[in-house]
C-alpha positions in Angstrom: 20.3 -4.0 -0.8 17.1 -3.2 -2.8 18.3 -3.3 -6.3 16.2 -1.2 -9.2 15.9 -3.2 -13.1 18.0 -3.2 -15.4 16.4 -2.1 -18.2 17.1 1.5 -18.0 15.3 2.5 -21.8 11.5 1.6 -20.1 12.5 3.3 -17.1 10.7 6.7 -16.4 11.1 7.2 -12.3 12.1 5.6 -9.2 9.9 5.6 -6.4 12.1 4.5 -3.3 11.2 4.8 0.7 12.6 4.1 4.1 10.3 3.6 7.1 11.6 3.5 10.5 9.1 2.6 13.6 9.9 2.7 17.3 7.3 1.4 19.8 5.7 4.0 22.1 3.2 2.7 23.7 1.8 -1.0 24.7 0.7 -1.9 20.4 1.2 1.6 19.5 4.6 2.8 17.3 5.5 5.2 15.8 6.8 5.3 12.1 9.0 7.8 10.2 8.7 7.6 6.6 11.0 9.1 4.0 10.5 9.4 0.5 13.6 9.1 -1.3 12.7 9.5 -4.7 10.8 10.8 -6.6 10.2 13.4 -4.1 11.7 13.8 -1.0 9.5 14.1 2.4 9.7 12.9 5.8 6.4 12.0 8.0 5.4 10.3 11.0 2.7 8.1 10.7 1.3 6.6 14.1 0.4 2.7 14.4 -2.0 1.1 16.8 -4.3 -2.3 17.7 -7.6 -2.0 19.1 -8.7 -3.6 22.6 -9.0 -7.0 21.0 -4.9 -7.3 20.0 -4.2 -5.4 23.6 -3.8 -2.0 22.0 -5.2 1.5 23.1 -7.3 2.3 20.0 -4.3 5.5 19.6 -4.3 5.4 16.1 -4.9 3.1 13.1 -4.3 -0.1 12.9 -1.8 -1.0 10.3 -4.1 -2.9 8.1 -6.1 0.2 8.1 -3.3 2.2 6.8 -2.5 -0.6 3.9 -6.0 -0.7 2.5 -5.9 3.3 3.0 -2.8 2.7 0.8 -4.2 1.1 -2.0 -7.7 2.8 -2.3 -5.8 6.3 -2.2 -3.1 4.9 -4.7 -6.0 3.3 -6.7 -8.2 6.7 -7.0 -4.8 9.0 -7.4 -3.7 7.0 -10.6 -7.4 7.4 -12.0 -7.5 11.1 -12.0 -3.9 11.0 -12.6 -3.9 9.3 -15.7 -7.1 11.0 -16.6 -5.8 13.9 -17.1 -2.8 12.5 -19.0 -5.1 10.8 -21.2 -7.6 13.9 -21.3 -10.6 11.5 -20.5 -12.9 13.7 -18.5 -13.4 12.4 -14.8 -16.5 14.3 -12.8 -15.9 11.6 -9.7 -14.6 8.6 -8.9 -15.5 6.3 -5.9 -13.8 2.9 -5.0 -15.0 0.2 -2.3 -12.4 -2.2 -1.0 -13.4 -5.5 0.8 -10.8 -7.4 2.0 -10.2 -10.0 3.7 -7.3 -12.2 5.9 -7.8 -15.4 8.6 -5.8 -16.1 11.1 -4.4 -19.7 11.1 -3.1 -22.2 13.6 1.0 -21.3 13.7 3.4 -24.1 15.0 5.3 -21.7 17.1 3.3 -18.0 17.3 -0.3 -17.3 18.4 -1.3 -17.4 14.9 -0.4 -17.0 11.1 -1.6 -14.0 9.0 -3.1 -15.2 5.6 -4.9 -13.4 3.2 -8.5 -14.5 1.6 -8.5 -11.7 -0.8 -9.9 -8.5 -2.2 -12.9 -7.2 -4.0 -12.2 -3.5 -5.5 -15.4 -1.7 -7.0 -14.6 1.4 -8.9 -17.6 3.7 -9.7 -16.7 6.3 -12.4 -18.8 9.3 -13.4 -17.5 10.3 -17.2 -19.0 12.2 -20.2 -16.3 9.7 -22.0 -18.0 6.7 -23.3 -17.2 3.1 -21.1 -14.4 2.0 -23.5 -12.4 4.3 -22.8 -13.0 4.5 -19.2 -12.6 0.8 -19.0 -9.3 1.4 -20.7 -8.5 4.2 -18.0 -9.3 1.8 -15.1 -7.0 -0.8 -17.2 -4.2 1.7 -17.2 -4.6 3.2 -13.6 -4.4 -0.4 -12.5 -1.1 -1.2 -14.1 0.3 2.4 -12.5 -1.1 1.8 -9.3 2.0 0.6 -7.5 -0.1 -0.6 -4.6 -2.3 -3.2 -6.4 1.1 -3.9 -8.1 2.9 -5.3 -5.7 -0.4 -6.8 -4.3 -0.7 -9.2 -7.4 2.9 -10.9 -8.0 5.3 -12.5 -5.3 7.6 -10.3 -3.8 10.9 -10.8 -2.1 11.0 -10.1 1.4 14.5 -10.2 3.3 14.6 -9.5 6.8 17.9 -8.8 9.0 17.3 -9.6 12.6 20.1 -8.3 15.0 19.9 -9.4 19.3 21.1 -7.4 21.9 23.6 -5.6 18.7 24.9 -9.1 17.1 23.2 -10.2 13.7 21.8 -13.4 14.2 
């Protein structure tokens, strides 16, 4: 059970999903995502591999979708907290470059491991670079993508065969 901190006085909003995939296809599947709070929606968002993993090419891949994820989370908290902050933003334009190897696995085809990421952010502002600098600084910290990118994360999986838990 996903637990939320304690410290309820720092606490402004949860933000708290569900995704859901099914496979549809030979690599393809098919994910429905519901926001929980602090909004609630429900989309669909198709997954895919290109001819190299054995996929179709249906849709993107999901590390195309993650870095999608944090460049669009990364350029939403900019204007975001620009306006919040009433610093004056004409543009903003980030480049990710990322990077992951596969390594030798003991039991699978291969391990996933990332090499890392390189983020430019290109700002257009009247507002002099401090304060843009503080801005980026701030948007950072918001940006729940890079977030949960840059600390160690608990990840529990429940795996259930043929209906027993295992």
């Amino acid at each position: 059970m996903l637990k939320f901190g304690d410290n309820m006085s720092d606490r402004l909003f949860n933000v708290h999903f569900t995704a859901e995939g099914v496979c549809v296809g030979k690599l393809r599947n098919e994910v429905t995502l519901s926001a929980l709070e602090p909004f609630q929606v429900t989309r669909m968002l198709a997954t895919d591999e290109g001819k190299f993993q054995g996929g179709e090419d249906t849709a993107p891949t999901p590390l195309e979708f993650f870095l999608t994820g944090l460049v669009g989370c990364l350029m939403t908290q900019v204007r975001v907290f620009a306006k919040r902050l009433k610093i004056p933003i004409d543009d903003v334009n980030v480049v990710c470059r990322a990077k992951w190897e596969a390594i030798r696995d003991p039991v699978g085809p291969y391990q996933g491991r990332p090499v890392g990421f390189e983020i430019d952010i290109d700002v257009k502002s009247e507002a002099d670079s401090e304060k843009v600098t503080e801005l980026i600084s701030a948007a950072r910290r918001g940006c729940f993508v890079e977030q949960t990118l840059g600390q160690a994360n608990e990840i529990v999986h429940k795996l259930t065969v043929n209906g027993r838990s295992v």
